[in-house]
N, C-alpha and C positions, 0 to 999 in steps of 0.2 A: 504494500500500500504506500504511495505516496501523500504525504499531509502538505496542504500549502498553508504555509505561514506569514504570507506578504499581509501585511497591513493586518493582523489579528484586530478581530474588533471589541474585544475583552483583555481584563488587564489578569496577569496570573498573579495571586496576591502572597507569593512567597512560599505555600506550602506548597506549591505544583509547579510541575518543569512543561515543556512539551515533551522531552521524553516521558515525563509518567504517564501525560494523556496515550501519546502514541502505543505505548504500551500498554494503554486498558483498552486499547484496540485489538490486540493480538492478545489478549489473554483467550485462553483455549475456554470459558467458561461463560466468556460477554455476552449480554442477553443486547441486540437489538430492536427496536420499537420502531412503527411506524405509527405514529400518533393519530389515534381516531378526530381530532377536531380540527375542523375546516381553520382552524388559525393556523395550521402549521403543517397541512397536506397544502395549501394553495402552493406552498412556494418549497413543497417536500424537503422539509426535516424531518432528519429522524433520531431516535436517543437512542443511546448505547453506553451502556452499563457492565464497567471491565476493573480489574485490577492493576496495577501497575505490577511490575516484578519484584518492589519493595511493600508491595502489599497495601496502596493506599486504594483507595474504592476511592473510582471517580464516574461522576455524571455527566454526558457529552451531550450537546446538541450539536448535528454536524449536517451539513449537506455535502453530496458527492454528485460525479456525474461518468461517476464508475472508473473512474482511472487516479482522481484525486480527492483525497478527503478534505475537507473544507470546514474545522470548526469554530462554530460560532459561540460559544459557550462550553465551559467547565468549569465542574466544582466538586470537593470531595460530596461520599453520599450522603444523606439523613440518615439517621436510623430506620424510616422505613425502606429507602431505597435497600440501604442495609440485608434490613428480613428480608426483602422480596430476591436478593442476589443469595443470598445464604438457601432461601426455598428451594431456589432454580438448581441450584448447584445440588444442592438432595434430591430432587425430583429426576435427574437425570444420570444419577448415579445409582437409583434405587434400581 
């Protein structure tokens, strides 16, 4: 995957690198979402929910257009994003 990074439109507030995002992109366990509400198919975002290899759980919103990923936002998870990444990860191991 390549990530563009020209002109990021979010600031990373010190506890995230673009390597950690990049890498909650390639965790083997990231849940991606295509978001059921017309705010945010009009212009196809989508979330993806992954780990970094230091273990920090990040929340992406990114657009692509399949050769480039393009994110617009990142932040470590909630706690419920959290449960819902911990569920996924049992649910597919059971």
């Amino acid at each position: 995957m390549e990530f563009d990074w020209t002109n990021r439109p979010f600031e990373l507030d010190g506890t995230l690198s673009e390597l950690d995002v990049e890498e909650s992109f390639e965790d083997p366990f990231a849940i991606r979402l295509l978001p059921d509400s017309p705010r945010f198919s009009v212009q196809a975002r989508y979330f993806n929910l992954g780990k970094s290899a230091g273990g920090l759980g990040i929340f992406s919103v990114y657009r692509t257009n399949g050769r480039q990923i393009r994110v617009i936002s990142a932040r470590l998870f909630t706690e419920e994003e959290q449960f819902f990444y911990q569920r996924k990860i049992k649910q597919s191991l059971d």
